[in-house]
PDB file of N, CA, C and O in Angstrom:
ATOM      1  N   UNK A   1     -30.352   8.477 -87.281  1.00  0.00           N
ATOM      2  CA  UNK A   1     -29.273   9.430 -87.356  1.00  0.00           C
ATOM      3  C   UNK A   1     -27.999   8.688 -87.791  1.00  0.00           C
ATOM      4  O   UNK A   1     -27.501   7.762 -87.151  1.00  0.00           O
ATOM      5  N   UNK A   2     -27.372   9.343 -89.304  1.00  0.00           N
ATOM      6  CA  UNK A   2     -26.225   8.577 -89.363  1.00  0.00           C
ATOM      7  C   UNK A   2     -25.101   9.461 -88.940  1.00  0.00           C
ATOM      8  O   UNK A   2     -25.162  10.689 -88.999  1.00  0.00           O
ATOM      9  N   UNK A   3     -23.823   8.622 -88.407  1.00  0.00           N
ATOM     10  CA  UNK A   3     -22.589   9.195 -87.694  1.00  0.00           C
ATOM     11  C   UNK A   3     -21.275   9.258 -88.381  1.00  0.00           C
ATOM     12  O   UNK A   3     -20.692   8.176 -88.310  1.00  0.00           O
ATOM     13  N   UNK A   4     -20.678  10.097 -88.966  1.00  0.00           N
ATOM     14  CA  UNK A   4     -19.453  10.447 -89.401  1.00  0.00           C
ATOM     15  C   UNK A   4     -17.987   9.797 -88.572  1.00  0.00           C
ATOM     16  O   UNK A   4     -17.376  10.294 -87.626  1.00  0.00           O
ATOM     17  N   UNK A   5     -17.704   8.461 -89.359  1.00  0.00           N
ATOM     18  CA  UNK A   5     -16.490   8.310 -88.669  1.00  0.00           C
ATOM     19  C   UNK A   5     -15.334   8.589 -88.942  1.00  0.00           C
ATOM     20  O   UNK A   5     -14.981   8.378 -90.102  1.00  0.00           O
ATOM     21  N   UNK A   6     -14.557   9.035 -88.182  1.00  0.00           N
ATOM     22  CA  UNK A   6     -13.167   9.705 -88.183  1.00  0.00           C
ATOM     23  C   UNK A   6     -12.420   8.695 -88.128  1.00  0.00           C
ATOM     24  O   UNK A   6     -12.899   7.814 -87.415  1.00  0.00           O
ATOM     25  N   UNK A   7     -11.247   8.401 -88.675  1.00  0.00           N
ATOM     26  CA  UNK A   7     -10.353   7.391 -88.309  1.00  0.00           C
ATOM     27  C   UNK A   7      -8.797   8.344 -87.552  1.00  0.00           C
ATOM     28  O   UNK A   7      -8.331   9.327 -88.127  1.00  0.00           O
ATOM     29  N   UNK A   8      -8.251   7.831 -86.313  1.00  0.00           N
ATOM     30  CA  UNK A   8      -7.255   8.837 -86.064  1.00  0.00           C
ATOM     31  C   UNK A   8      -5.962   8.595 -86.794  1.00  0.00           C
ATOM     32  O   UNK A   8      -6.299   7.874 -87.733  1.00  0.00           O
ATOM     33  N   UNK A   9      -4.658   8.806 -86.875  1.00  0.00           N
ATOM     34  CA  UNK A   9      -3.110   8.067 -87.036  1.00  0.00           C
ATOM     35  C   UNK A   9      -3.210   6.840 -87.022  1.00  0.00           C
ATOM     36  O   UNK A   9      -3.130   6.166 -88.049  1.00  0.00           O
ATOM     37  N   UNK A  10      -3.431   6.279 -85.672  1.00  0.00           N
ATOM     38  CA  UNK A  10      -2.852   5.136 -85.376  1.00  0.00           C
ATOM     39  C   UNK A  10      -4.126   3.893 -86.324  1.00  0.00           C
ATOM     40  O   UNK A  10      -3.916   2.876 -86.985  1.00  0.00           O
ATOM     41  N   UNK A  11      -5.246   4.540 -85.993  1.00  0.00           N
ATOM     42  CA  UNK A  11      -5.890   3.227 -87.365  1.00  0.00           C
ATOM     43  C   UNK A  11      -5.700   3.092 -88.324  1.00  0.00           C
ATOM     44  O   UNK A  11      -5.637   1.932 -88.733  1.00  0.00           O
ATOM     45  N   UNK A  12      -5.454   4.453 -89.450  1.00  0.00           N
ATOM     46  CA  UNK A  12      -5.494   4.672 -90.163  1.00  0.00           C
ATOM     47  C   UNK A  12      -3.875   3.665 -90.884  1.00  0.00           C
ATOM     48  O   UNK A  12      -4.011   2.997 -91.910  1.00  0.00           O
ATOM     49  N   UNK A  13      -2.641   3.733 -90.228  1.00  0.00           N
ATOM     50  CA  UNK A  13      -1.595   2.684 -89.965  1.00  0.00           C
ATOM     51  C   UNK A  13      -2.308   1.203 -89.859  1.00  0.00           C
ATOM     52  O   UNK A  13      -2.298   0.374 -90.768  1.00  0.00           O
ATOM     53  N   UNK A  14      -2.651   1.110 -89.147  1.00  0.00           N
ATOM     54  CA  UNK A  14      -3.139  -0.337 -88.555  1.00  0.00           C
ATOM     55  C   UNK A  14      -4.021  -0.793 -90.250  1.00  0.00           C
ATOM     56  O   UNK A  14      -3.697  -1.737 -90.971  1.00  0.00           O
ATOM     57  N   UNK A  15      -4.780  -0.125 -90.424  1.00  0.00           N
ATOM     58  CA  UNK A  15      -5.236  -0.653 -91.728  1.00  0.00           C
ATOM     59  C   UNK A  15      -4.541  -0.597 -93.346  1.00  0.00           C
ATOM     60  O   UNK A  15      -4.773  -1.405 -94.244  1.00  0.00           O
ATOM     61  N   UNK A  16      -3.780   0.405 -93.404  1.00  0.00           N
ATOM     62  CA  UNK A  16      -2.785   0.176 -94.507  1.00  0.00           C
ATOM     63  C   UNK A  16      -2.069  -1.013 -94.223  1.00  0.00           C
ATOM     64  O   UNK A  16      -1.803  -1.615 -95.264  1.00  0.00           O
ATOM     65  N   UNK A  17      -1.664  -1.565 -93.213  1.00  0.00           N
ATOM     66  CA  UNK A  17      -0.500  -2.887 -92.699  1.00  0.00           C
ATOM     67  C   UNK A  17      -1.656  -3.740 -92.929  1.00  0.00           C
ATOM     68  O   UNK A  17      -1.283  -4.560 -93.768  1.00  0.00           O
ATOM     69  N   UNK A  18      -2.670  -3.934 -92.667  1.00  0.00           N
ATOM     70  CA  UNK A  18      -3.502  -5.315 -92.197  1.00  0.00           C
ATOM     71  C   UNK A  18      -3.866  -5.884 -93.883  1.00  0.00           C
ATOM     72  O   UNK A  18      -3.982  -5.195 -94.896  1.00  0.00           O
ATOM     73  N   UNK A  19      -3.960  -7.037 -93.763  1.00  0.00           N
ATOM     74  CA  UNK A  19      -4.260  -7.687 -94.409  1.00  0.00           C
ATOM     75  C   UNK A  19      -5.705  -7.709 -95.140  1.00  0.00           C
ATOM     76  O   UNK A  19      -6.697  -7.323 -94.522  1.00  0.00           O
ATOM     77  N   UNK A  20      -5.797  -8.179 -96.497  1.00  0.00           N
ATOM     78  CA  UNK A  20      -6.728  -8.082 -97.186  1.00  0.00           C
ATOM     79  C   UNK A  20      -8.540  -8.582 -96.482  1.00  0.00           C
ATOM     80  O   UNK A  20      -9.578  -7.966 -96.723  1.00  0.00           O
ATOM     81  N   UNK A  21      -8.423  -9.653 -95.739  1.00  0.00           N
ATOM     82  CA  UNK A  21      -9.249 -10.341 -94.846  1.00  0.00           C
ATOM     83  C   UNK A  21     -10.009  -9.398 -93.839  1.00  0.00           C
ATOM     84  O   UNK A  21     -11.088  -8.810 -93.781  1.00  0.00           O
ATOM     85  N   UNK A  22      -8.923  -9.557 -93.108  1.00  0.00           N
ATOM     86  CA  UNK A  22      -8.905  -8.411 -91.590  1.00  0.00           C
ATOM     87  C   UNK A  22      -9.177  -6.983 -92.110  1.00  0.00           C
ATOM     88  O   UNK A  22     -10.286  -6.524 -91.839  1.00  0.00           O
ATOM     89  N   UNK A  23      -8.713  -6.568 -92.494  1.00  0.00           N
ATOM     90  CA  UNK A  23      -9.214  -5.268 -93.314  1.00  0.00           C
ATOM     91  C   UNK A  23     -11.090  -5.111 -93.776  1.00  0.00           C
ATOM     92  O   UNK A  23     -11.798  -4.204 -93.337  1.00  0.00           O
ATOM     93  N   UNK A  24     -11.575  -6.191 -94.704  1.00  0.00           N
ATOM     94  CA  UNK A  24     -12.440  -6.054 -94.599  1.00  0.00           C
ATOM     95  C   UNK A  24     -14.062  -6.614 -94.021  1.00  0.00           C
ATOM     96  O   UNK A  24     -15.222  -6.562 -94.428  1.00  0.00           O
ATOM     97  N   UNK A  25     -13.191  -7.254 -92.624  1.00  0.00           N
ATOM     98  CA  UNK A  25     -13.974  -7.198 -91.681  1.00  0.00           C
ATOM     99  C   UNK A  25     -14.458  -6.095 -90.624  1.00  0.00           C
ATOM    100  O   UNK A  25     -15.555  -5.847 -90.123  1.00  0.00           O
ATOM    101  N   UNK A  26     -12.589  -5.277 -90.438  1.00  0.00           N
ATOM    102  CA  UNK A  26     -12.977  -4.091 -89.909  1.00  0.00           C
ATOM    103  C   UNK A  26     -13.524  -3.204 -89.891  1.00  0.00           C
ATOM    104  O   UNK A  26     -13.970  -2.543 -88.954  1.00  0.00           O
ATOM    105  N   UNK A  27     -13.568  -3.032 -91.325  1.00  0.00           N
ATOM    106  CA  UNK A  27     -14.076  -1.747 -92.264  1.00  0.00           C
ATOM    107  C   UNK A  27     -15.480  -2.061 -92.686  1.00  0.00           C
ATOM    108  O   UNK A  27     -16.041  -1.261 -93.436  1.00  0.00           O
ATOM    109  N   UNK A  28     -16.187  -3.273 -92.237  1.00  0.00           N
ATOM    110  CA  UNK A  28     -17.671  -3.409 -91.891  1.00  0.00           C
ATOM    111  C   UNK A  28     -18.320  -3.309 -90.775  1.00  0.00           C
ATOM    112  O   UNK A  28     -19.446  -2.922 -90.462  1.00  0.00           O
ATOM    113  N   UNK A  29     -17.185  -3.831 -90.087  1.00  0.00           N
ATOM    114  CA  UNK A  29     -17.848  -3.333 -88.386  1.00  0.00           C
ATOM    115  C   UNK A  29     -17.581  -1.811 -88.107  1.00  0.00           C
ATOM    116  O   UNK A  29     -18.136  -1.293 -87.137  1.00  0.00           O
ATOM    117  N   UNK A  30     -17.143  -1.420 -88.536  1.00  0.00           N
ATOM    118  CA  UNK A  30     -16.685   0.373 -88.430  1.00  0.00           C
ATOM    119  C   UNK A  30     -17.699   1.063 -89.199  1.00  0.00           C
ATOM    120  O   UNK A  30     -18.152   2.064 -88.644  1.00  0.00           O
ATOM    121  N   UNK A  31     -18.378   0.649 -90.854  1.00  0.00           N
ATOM    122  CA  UNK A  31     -19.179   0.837 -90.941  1.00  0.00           C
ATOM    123  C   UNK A  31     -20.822   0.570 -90.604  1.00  0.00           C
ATOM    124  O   UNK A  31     -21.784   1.218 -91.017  1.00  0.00           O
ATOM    125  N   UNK A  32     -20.801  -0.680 -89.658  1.00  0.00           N
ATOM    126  CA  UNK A  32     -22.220  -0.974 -89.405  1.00  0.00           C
ATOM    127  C   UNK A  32     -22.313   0.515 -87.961  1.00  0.00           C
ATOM    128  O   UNK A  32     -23.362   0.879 -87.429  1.00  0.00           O
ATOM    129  N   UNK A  33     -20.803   1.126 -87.637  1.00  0.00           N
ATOM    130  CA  UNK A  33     -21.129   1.974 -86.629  1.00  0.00           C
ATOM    131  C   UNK A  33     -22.056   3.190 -86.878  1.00  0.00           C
ATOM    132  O   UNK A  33     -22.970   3.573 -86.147  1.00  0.00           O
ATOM    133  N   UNK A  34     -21.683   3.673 -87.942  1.00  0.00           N
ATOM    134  CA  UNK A  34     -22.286   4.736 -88.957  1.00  0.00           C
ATOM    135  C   UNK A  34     -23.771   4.684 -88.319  1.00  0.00           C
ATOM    136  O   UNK A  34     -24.236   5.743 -87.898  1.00  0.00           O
ATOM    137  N   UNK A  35     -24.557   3.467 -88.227  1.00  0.00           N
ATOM    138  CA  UNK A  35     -26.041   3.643 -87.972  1.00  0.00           C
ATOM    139  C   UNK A  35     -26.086   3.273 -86.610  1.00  0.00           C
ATOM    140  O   UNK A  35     -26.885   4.018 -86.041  1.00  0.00           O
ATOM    141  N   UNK A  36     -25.545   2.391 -85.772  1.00  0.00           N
ATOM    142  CA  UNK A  36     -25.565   2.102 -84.449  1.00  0.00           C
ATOM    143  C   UNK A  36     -24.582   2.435 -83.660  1.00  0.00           C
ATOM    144  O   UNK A  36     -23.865   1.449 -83.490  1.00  0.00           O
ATOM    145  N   UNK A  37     -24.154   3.467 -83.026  1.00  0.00           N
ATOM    146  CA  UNK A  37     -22.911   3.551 -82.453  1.00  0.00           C
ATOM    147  C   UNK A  37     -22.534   2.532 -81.262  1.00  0.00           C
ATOM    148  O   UNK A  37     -21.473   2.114 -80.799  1.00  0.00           O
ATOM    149  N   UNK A  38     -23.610   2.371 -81.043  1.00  0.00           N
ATOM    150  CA  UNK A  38     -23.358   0.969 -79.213  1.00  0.00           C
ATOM    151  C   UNK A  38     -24.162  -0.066 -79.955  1.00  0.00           C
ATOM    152  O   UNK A  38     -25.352   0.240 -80.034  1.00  0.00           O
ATOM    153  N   UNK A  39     -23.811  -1.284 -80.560  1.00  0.00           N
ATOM    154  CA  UNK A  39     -23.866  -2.071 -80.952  1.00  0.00           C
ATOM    155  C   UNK A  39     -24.171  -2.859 -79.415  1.00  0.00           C
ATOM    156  O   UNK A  39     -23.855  -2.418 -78.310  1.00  0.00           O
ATOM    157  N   UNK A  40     -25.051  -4.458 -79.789  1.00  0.00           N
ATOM    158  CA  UNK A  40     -24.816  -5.129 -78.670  1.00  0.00           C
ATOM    159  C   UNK A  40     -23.638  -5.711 -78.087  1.00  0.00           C
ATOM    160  O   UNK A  40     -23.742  -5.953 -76.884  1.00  0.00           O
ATOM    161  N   UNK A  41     -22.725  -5.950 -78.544  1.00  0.00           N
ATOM    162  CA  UNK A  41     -21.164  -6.014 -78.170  1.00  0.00           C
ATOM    163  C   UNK A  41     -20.792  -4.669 -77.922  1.00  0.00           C
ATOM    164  O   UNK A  41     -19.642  -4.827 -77.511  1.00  0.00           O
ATOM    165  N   UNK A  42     -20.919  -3.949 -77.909  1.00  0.00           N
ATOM    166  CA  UNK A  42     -19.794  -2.695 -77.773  1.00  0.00           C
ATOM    167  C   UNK A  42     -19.542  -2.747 -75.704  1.00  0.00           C
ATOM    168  O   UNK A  42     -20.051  -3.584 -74.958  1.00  0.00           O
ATOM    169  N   UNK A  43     -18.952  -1.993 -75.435  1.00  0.00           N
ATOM    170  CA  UNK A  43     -18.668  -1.779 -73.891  1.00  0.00           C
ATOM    171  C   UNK A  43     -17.976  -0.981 -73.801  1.00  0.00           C
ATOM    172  O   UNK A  43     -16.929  -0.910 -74.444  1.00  0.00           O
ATOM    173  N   UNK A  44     -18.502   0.121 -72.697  1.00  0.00           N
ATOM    174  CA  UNK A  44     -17.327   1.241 -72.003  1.00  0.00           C
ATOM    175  C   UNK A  44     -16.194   0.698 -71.538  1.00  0.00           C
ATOM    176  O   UNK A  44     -16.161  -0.324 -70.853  1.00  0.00           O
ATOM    177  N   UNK A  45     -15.162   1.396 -71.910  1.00  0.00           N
ATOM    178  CA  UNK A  45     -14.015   0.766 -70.807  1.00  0.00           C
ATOM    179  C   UNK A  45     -13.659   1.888 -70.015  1.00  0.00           C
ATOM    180  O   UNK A  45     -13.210   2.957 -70.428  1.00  0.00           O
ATOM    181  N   UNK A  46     -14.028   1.376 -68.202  1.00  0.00           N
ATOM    182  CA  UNK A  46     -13.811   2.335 -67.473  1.00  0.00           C
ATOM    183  C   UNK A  46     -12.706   2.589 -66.576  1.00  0.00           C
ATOM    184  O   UNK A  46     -11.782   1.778 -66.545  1.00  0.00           O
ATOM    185  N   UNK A  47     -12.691   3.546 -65.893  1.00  0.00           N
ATOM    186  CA  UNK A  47     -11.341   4.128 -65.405  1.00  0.00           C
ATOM    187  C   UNK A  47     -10.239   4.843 -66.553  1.00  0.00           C
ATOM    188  O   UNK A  47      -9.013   4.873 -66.444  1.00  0.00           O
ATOM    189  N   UNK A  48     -10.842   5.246 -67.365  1.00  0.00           N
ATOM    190  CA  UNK A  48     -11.060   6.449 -68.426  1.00  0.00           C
ATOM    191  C   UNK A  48     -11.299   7.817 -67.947  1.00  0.00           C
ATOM    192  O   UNK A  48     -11.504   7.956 -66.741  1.00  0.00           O
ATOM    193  N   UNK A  49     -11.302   8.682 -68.591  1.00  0.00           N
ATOM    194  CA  UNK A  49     -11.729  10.459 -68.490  1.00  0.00           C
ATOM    195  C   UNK A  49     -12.809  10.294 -69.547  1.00  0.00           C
ATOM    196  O   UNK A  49     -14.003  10.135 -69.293  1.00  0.00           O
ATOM    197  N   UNK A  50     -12.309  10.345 -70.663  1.00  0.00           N
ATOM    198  CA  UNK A  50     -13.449  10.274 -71.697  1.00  0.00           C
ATOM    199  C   UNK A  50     -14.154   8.625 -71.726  1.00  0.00           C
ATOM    200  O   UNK A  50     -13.831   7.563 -71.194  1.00  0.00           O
ATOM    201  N   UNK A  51     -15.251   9.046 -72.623  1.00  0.00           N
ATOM    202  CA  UNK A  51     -16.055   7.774 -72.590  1.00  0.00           C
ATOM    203  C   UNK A  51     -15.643   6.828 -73.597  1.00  0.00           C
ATOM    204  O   UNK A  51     -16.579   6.414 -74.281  1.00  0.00           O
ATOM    205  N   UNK A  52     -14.425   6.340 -73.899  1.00  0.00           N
ATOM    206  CA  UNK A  52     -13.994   5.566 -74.256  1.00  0.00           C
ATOM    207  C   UNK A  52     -14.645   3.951 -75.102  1.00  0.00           C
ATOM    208  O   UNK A  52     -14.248   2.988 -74.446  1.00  0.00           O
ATOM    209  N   UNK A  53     -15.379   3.573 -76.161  1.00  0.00           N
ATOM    210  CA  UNK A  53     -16.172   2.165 -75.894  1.00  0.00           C
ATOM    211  C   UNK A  53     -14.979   1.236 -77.159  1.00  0.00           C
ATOM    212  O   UNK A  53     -14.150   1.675 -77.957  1.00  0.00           O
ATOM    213  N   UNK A  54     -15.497  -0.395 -76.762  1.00  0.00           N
ATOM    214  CA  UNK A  54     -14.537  -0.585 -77.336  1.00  0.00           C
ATOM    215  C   UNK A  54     -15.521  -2.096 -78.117  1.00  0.00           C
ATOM    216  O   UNK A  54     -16.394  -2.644 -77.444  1.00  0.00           O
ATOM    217  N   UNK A  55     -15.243  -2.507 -79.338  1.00  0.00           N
ATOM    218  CA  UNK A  55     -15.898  -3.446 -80.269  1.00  0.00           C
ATOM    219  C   UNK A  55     -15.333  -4.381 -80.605  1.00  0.00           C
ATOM    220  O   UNK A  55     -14.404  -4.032 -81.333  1.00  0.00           O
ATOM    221  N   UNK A  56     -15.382  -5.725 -80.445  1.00  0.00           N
ATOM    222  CA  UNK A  56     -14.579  -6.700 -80.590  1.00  0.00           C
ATOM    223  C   UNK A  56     -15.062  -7.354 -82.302  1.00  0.00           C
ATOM    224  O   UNK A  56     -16.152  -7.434 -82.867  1.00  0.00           O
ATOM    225  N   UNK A  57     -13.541  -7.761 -82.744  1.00  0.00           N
ATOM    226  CA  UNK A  57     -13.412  -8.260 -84.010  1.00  0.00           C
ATOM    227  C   UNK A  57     -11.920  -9.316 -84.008  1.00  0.00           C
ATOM    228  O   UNK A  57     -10.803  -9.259 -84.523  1.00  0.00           O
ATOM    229  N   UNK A  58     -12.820 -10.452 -82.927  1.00  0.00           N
ATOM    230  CA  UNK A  58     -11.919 -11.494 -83.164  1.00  0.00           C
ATOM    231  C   UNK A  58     -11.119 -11.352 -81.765  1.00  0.00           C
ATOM    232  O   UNK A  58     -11.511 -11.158 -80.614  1.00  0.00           O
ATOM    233  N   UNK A  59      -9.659 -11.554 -82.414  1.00  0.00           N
ATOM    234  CA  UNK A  59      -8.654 -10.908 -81.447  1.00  0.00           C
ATOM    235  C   UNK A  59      -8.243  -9.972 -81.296  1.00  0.00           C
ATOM    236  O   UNK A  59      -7.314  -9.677 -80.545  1.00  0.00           O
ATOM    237  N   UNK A  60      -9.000  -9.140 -82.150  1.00  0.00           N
ATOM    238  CA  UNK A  60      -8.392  -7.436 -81.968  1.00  0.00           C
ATOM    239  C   UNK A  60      -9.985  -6.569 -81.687  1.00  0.00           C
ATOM    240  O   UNK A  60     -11.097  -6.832 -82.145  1.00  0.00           O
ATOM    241  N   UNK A  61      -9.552  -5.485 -80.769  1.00  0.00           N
ATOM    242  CA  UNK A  61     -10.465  -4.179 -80.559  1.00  0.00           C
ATOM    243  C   UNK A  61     -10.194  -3.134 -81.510  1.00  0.00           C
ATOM    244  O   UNK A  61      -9.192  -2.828 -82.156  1.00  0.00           O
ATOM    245  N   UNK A  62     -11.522  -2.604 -81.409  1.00  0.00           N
ATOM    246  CA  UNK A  62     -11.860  -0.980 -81.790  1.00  0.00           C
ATOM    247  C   UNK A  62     -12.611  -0.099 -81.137  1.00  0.00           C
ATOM    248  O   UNK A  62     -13.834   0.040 -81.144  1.00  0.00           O
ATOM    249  N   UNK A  63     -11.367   0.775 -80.291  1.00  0.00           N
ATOM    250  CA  UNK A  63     -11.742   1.519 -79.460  1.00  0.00           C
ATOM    251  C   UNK A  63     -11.573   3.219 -80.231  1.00  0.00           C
ATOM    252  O   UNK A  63     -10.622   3.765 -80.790  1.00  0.00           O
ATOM    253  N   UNK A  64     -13.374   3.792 -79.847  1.00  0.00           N
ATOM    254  CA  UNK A  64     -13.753   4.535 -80.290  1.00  0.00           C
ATOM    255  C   UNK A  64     -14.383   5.072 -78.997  1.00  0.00           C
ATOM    256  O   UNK A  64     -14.637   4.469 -77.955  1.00  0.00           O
ATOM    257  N   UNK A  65     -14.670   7.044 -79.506  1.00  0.00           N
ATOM    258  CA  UNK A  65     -15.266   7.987 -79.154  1.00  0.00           C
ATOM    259  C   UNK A  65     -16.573   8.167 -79.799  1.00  0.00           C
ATOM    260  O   UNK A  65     -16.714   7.863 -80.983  1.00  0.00           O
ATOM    261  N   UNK A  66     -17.421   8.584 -79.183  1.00  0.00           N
ATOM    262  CA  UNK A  66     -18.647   8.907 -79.843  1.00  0.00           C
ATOM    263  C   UNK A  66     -18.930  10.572 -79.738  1.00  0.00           C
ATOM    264  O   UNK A  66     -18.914  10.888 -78.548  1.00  0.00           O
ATOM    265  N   UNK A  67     -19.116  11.422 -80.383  1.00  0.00           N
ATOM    266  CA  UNK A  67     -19.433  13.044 -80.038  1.00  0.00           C
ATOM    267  C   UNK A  67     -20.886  13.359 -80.958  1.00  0.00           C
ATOM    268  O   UNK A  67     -21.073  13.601 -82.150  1.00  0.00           O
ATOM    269  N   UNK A  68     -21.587  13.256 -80.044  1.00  0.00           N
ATOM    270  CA  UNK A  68     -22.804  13.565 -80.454  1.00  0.00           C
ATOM    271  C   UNK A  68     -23.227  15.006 -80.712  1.00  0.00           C
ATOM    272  O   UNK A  68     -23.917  15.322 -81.682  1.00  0.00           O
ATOM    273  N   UNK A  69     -22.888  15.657 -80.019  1.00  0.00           N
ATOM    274  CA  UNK A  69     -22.445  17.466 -80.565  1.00  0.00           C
ATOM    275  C   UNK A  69     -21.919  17.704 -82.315  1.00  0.00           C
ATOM    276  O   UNK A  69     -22.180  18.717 -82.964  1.00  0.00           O
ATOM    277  N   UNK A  70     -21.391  16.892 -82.666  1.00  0.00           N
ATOM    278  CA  UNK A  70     -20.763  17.092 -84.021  1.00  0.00           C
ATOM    279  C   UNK A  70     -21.458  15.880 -85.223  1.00  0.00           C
ATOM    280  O   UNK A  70     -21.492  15.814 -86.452  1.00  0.00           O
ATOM    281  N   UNK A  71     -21.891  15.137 -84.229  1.00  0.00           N
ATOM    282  CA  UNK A  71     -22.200  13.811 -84.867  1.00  0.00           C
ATOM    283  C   UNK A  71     -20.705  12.936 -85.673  1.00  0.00           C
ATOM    284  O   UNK A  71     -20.710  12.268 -86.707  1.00  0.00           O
ATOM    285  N   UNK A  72     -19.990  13.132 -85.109  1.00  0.00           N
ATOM    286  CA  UNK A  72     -18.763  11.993 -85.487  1.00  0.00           C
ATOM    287  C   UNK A  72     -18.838  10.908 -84.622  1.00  0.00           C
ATOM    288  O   UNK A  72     -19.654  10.911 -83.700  1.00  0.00           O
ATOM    289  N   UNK A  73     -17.913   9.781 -84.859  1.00  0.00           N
ATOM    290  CA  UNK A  73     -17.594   8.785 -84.084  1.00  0.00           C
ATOM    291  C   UNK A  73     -16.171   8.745 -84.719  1.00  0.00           C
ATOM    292  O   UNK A  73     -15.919   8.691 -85.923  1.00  0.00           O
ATOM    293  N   UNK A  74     -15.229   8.785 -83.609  1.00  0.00           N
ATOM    294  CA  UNK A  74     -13.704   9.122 -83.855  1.00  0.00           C
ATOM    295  C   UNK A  74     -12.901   7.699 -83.466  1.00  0.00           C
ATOM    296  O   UNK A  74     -12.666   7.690 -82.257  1.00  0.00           O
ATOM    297  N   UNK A  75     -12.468   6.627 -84.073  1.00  0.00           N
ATOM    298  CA  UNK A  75     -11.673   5.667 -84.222  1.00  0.00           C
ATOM    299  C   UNK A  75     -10.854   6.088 -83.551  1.00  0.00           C
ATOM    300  O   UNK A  75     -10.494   7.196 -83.949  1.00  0.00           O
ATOM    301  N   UNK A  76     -10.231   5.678 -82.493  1.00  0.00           N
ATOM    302  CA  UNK A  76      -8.668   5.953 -81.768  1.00  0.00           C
ATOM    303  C   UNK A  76      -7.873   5.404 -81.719  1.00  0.00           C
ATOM    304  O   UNK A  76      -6.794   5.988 -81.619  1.00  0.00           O
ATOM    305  N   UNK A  77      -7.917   3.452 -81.773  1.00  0.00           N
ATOM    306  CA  UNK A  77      -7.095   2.857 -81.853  1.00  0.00           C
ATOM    307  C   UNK A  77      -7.484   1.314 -82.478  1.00  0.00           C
ATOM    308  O   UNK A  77      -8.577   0.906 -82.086  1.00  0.00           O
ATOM    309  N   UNK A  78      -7.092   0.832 -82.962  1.00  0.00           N
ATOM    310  CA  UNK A  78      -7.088  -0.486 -83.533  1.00  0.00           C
ATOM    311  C   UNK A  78      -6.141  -1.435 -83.402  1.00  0.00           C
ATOM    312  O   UNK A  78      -5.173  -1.269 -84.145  1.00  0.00           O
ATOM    313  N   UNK A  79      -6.098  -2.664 -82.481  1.00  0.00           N
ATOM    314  CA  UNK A  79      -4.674  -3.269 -82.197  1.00  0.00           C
ATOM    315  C   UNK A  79      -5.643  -4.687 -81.794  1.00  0.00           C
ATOM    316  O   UNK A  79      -6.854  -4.877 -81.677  1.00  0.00           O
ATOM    317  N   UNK A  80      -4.415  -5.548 -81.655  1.00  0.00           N
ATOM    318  CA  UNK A  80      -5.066  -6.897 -81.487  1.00  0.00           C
ATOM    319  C   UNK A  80      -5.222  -6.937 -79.516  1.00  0.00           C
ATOM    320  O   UNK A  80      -4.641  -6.005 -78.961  1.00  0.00           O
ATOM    321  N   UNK A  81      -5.749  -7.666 -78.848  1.00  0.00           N
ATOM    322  CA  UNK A  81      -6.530  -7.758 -77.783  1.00  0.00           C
ATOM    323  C   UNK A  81      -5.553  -7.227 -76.548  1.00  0.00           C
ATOM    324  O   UNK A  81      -5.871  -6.334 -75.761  1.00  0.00           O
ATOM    325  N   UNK A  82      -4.100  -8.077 -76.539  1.00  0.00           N
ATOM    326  CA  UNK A  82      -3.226  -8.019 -75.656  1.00  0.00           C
ATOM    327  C   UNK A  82      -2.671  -6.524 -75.378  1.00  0.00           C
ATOM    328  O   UNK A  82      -2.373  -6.123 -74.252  1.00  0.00           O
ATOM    329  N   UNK A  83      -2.544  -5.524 -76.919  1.00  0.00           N
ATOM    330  CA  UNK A  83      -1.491  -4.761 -77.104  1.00  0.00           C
ATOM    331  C   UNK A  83      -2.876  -3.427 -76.774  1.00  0.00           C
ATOM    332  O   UNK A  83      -2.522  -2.364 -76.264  1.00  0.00           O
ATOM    333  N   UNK A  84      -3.995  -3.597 -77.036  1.00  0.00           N
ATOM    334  CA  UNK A  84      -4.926  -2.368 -77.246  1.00  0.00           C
ATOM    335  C   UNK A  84      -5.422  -1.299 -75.943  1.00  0.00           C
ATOM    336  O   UNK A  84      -5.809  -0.132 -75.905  1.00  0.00           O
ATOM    337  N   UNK A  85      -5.207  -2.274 -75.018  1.00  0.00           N
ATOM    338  CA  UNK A  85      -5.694  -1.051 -73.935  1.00  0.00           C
ATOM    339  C   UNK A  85      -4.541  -0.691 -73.102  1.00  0.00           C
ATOM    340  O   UNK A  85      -4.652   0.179 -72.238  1.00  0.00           O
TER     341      UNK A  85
END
């Protein structure tokens, strides 16, 4: 099953600013999500409402939604480690 990812505001920013490099590292790990949504790195982060998971790339996260009802996976935020949760 492949998954439709959404990118929200705030990534969609984060990747116009980022650099040529970083950019397309992200935008491979965002696409390897497309076929695996819980990767072996991925992890819930809890004390959340929603199910929140989050994918490490370096020093920065990508914290995403998964909606299996629609089949998207919705990008929410992209920031480096300190600033993201």
């Amino acid at each position: 099953m492949t998954f439709n990812v959404k990118l929200d505001n705030q990534p969609e920013k984060f990747l116009k600013k980022a650099d040529r490099v970083l950019k397309e590292r992200i935008c491979a790990k965002i696409t390897s999500l497309q076929n695996d949504p819980f990767p072996h790195d991925s992890k819930r982060i809890v004390n959340r409402e929603e199910k929140i998971f989050r994918i490490r790339i370096g020093g920065y996260r990508i914290l995403y939604v998964v909606y299996f009802e629609e089949n998207i996976i919705l990008i929410s935020k992209i920031d480096r480690r300190e600033r993201v949760y």
